[in-house]
Biotite code that builds the C-alpha atoms (Angstrom):
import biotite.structure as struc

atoms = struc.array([
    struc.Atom([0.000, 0.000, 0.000], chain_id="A", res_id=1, res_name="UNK", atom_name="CA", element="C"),
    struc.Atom([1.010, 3.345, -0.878], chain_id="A", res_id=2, res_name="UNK", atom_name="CA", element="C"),
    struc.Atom([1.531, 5.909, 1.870], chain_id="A", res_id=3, res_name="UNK", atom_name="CA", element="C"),
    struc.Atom([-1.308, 7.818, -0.029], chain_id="A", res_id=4, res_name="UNK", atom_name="CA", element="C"),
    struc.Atom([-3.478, 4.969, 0.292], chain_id="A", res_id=5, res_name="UNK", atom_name="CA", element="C"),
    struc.Atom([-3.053, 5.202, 3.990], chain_id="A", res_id=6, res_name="UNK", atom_name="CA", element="C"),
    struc.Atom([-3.468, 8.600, 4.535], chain_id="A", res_id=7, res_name="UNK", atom_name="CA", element="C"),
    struc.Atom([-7.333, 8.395, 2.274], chain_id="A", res_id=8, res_name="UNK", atom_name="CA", element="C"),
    struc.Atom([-7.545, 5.136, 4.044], chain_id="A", res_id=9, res_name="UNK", atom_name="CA", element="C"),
    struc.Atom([-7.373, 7.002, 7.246], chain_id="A", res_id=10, res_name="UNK", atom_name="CA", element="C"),
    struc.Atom([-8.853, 9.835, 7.174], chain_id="A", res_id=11, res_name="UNK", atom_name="CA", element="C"),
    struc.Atom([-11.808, 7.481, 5.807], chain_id="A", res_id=12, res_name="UNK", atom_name="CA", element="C"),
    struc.Atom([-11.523, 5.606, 8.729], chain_id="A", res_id=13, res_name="UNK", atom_name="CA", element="C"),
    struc.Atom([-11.207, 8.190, 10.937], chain_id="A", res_id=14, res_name="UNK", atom_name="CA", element="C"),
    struc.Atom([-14.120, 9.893, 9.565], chain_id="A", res_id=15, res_name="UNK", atom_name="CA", element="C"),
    struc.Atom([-16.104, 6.907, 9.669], chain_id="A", res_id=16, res_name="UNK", atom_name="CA", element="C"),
    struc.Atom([-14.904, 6.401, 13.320], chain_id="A", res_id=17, res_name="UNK", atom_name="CA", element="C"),
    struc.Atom([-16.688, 9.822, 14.155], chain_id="A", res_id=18, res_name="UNK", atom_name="CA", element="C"),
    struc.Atom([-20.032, 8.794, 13.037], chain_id="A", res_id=19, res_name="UNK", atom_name="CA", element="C"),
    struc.Atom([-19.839, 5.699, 14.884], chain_id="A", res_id=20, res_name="UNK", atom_name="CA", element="C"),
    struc.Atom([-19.390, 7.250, 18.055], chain_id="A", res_id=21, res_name="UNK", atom_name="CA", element="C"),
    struc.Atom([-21.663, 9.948, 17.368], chain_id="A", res_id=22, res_name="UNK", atom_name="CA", element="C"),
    struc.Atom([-24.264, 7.857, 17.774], chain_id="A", res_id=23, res_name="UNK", atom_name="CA", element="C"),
    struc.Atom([-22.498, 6.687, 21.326], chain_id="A", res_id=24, res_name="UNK", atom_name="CA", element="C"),
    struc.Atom([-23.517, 6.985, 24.989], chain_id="A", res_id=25, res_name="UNK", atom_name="CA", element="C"),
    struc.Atom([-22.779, 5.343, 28.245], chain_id="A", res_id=26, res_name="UNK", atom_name="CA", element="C"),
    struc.Atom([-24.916, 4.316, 30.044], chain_id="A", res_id=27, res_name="UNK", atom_name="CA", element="C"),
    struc.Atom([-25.292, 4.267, 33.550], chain_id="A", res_id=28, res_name="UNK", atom_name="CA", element="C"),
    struc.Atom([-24.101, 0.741, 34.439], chain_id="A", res_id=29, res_name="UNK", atom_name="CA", element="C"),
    struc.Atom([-20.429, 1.675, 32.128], chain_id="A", res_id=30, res_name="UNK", atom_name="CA", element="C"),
    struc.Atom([-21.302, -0.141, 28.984], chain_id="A", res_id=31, res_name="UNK", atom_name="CA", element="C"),
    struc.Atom([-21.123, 1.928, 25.853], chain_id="A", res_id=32, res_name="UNK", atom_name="CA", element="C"),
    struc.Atom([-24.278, 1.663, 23.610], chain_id="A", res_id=33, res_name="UNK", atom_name="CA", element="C"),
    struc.Atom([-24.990, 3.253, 20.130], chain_id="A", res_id=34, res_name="UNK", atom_name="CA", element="C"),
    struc.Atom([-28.245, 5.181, 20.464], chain_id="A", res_id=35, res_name="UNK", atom_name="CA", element="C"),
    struc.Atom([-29.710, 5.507, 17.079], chain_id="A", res_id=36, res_name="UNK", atom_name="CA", element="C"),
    struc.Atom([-29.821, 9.243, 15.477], chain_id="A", res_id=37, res_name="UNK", atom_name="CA", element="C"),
    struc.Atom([-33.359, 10.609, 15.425], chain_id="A", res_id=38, res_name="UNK", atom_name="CA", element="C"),
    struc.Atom([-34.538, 13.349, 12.646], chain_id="A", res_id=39, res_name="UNK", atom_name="CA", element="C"),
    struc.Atom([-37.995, 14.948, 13.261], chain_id="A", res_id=40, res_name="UNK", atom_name="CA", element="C"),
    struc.Atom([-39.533, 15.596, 9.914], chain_id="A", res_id=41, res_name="UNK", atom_name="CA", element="C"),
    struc.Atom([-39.866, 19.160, 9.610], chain_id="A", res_id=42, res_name="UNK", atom_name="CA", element="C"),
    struc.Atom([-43.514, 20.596, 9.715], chain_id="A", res_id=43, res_name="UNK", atom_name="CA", element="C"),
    struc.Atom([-44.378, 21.035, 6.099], chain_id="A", res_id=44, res_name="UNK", atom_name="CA", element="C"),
    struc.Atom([-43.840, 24.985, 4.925], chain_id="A", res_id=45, res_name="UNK", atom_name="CA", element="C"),
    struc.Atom([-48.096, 25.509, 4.004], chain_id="A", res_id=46, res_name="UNK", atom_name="CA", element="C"),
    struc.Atom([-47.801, 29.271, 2.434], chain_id="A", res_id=47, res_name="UNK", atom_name="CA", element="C"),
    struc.Atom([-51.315, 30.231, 2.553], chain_id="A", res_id=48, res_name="UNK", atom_name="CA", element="C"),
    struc.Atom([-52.956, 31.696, -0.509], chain_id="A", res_id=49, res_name="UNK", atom_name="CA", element="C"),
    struc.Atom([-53.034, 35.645, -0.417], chain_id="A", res_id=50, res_name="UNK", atom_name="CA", element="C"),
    struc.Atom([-56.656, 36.828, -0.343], chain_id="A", res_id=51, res_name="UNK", atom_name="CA", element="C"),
    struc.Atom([-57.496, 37.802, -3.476], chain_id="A", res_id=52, res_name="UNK", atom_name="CA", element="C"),
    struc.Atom([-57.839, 41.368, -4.397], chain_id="A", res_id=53, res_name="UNK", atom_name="CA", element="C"),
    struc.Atom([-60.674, 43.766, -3.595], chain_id="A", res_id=54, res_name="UNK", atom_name="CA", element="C"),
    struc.Atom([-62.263, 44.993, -6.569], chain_id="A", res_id=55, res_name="UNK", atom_name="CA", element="C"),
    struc.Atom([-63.943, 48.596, -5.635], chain_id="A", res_id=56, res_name="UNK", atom_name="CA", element="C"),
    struc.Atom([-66.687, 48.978, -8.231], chain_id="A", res_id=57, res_name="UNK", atom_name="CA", element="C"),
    struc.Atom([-67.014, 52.656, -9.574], chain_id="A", res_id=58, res_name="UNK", atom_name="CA", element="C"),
    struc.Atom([-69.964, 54.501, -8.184], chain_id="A", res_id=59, res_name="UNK", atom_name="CA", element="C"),
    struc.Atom([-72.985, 55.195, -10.592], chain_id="A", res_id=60, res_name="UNK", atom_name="CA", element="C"),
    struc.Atom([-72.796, 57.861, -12.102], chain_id="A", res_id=61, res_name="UNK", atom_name="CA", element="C"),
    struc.Atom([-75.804, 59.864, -10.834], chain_id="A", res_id=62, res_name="UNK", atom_name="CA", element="C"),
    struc.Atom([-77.736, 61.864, -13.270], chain_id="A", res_id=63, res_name="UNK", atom_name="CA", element="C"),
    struc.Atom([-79.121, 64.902, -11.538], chain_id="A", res_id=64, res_name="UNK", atom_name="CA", element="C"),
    struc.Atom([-81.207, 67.238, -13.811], chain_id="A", res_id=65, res_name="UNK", atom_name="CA", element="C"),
    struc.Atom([-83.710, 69.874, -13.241], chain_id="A", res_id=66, res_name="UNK", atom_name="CA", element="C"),
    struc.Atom([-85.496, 70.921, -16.285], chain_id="A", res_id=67, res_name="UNK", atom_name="CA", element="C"),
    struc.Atom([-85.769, 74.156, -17.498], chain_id="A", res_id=68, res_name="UNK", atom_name="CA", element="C"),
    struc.Atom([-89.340, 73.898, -18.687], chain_id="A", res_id=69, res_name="UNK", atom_name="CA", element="C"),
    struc.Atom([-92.263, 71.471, -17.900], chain_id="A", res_id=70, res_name="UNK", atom_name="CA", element="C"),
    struc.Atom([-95.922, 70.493, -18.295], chain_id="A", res_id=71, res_name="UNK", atom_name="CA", element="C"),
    struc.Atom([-98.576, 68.613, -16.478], chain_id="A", res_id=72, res_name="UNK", atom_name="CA", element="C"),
    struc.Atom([-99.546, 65.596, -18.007], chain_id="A", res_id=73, res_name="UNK", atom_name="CA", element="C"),
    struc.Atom([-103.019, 65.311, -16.265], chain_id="A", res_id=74, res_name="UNK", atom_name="CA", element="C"),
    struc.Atom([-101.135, 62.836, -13.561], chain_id="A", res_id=75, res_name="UNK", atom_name="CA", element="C"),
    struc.Atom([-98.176, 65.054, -12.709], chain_id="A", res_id=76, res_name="UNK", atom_name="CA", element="C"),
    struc.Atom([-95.241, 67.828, -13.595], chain_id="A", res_id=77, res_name="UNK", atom_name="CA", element="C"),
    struc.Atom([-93.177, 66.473, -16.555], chain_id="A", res_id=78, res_name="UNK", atom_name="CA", element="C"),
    struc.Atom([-89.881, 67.717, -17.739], chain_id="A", res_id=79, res_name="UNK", atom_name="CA", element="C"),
    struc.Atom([-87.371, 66.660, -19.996], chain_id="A", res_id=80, res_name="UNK", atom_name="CA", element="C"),
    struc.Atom([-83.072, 67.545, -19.767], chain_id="A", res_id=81, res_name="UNK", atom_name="CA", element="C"),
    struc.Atom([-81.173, 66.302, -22.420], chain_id="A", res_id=82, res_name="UNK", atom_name="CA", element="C"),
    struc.Atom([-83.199, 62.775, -23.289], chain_id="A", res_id=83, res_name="UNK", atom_name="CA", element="C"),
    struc.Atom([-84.244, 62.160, -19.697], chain_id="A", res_id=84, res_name="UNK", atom_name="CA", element="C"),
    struc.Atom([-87.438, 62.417, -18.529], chain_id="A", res_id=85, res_name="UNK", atom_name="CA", element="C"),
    struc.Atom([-87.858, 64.071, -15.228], chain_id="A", res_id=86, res_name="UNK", atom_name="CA", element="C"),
    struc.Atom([-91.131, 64.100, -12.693], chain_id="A", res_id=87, res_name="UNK", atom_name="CA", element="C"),
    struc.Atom([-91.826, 66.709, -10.099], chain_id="A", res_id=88, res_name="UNK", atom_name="CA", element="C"),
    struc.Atom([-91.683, 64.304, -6.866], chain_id="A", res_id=89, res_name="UNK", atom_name="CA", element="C"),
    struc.Atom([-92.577, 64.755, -3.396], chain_id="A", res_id=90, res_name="UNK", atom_name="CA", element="C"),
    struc.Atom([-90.432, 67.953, -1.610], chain_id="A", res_id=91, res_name="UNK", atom_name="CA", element="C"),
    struc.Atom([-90.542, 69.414, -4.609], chain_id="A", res_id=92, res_name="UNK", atom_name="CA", element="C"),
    struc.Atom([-87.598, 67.435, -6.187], chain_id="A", res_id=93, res_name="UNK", atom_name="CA", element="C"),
    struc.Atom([-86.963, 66.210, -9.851], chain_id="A", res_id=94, res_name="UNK", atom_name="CA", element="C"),
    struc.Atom([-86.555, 62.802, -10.080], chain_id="A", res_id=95, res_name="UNK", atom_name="CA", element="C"),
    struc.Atom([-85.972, 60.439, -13.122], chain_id="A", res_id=96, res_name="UNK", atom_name="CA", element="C"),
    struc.Atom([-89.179, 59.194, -14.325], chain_id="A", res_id=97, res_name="UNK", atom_name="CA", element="C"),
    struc.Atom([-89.534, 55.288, -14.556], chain_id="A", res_id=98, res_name="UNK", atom_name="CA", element="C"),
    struc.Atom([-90.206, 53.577, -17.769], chain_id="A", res_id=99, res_name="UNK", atom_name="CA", element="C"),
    struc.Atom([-93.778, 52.749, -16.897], chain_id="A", res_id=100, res_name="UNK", atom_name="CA", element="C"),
    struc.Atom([-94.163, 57.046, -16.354], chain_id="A", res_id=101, res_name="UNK", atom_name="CA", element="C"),
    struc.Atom([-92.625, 57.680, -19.557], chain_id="A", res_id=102, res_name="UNK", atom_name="CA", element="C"),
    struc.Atom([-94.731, 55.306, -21.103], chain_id="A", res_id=103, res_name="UNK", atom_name="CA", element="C"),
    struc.Atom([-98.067, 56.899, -19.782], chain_id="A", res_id=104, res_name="UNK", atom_name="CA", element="C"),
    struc.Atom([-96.332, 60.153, -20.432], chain_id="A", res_id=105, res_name="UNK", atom_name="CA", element="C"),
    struc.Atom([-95.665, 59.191, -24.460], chain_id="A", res_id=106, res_name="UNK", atom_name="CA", element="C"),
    struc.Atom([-99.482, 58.127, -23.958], chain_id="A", res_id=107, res_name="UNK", atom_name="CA", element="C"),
    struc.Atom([-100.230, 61.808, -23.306], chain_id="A", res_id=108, res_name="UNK", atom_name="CA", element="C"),
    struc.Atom([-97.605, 63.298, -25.456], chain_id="A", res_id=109, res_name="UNK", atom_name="CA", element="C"),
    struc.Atom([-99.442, 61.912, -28.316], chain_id="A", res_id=110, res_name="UNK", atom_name="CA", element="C"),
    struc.Atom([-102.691, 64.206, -27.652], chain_id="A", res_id=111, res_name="UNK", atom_name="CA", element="C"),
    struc.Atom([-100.414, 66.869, -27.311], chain_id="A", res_id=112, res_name="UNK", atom_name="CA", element="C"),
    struc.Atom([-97.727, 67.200, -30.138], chain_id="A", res_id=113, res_name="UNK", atom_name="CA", element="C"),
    struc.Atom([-97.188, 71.164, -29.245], chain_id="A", res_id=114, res_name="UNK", atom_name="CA", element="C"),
    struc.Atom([-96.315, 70.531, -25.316], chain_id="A", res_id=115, res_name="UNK", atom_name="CA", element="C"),
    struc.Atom([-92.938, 72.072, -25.851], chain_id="A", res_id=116, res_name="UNK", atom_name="CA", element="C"),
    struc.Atom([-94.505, 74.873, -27.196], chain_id="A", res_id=117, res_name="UNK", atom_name="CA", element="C"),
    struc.Atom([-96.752, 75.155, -24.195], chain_id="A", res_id=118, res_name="UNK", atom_name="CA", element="C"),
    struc.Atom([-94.267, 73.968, -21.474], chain_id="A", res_id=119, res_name="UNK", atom_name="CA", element="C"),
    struc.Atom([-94.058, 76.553, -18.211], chain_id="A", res_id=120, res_name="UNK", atom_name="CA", element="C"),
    struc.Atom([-90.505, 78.098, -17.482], chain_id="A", res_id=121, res_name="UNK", atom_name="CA", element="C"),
    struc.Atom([-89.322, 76.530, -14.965], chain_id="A", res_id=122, res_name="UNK", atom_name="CA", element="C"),
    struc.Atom([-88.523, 79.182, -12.302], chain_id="A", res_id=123, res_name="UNK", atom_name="CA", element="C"),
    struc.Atom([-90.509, 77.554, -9.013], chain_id="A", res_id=124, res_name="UNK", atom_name="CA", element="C"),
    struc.Atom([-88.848, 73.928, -8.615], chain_id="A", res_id=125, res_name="UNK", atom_name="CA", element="C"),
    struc.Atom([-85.235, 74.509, -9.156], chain_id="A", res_id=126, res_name="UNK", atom_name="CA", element="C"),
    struc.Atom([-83.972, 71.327, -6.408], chain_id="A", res_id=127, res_name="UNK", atom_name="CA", element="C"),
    struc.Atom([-82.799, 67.955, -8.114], chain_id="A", res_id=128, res_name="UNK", atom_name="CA", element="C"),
    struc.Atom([-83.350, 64.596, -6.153], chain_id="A", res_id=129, res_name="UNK", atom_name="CA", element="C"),
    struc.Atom([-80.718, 65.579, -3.739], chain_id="A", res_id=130, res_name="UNK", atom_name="CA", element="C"),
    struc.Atom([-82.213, 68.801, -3.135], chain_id="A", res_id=131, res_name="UNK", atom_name="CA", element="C"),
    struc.Atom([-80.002, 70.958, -3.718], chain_id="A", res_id=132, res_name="UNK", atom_name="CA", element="C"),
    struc.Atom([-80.918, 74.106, -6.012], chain_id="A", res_id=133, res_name="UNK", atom_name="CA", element="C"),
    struc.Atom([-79.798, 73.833, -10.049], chain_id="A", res_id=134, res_name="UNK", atom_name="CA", element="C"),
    struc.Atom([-79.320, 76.842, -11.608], chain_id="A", res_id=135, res_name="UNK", atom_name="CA", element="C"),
    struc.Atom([-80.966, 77.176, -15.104], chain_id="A", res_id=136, res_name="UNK", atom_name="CA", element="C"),
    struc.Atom([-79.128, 75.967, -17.929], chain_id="A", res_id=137, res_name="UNK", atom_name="CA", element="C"),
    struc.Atom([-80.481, 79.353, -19.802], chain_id="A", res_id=138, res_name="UNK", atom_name="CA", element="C"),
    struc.Atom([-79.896, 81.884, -17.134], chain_id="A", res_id=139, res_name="UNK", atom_name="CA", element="C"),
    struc.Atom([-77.169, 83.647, -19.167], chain_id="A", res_id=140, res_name="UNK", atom_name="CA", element="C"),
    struc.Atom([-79.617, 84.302, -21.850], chain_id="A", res_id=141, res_name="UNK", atom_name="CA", element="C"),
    struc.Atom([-82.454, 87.332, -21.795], chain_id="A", res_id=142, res_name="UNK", atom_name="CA", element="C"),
    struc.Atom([-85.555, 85.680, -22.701], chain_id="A", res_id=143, res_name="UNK", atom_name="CA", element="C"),
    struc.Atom([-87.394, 89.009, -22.249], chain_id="A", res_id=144, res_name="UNK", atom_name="CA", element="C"),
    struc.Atom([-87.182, 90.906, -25.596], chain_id="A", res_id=145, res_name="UNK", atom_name="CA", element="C"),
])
């Protein structure tokens, strides 16, 4: 054997020597026992799913109008901003007519072709459905000639 066989061999050895007795206790009577090596498993790592992410809807957009001009229908005040149809509510607020109004309000629109023609200025109920107060859309103009 080779002298570098015998160093390999022993540091082998030797190594192997130190797991051997790290296994080793005495016990209390003097005899020398190998105690077997216990490794707990490690509680399994559980990475818990993040919560998913809150989703915020955009408010409504709320559609306040007041009309400038309106008529009664023979049920109620009617006006109209933009293509929205309005009704004179309780308080004295505008509030967006319902399709079933609308409907009875076409109903009575078609007796009365000229309406616009005959609509009153609306100068009295100037609150929307929030109540507050909406100036006219028209107030920069002079309708007095």
């Amino acid at each position: 054997m080779s002298t570098k066989c015998l160093r390999l061999c022993g540091v082998s050895v030797a190594a192997g020597g130190l797991l051997l007795a790290a296994g080793c206790v005495v016990q209390p009577d003097g005899r020398v026992a190998f105690e077997p090596i216990v490794i707990a498993p490690q509680p399994a790592v559980v990475y818990a799913a993040p919560p998913p992410p809150v989703y915020v809807a955009p408010a409504p957009a709320v559609v306040v109008g007041v009309p400038d001009s309106y008529v009664w229908d023979g049920d109620e005040y009617v006006g109209l901003v933009g293509d929205q149809y309005y009704y004179l509510g309780p308080g004295n607020v505008w509030i967006v007519a319902e399709p079933w109004r609308i409907d009875r309000f076409h109903g009575w629109e078609r007796g009365h072709p000229d309406w616009r023609g005959h609509a009153t200025r609306n100068d009295r109920y100037r609150a929307d459905a929030h109540g507050h107060v909406q100036p006219r859309r028209d107030a920069g103009h002079n309708d007095h000639h």
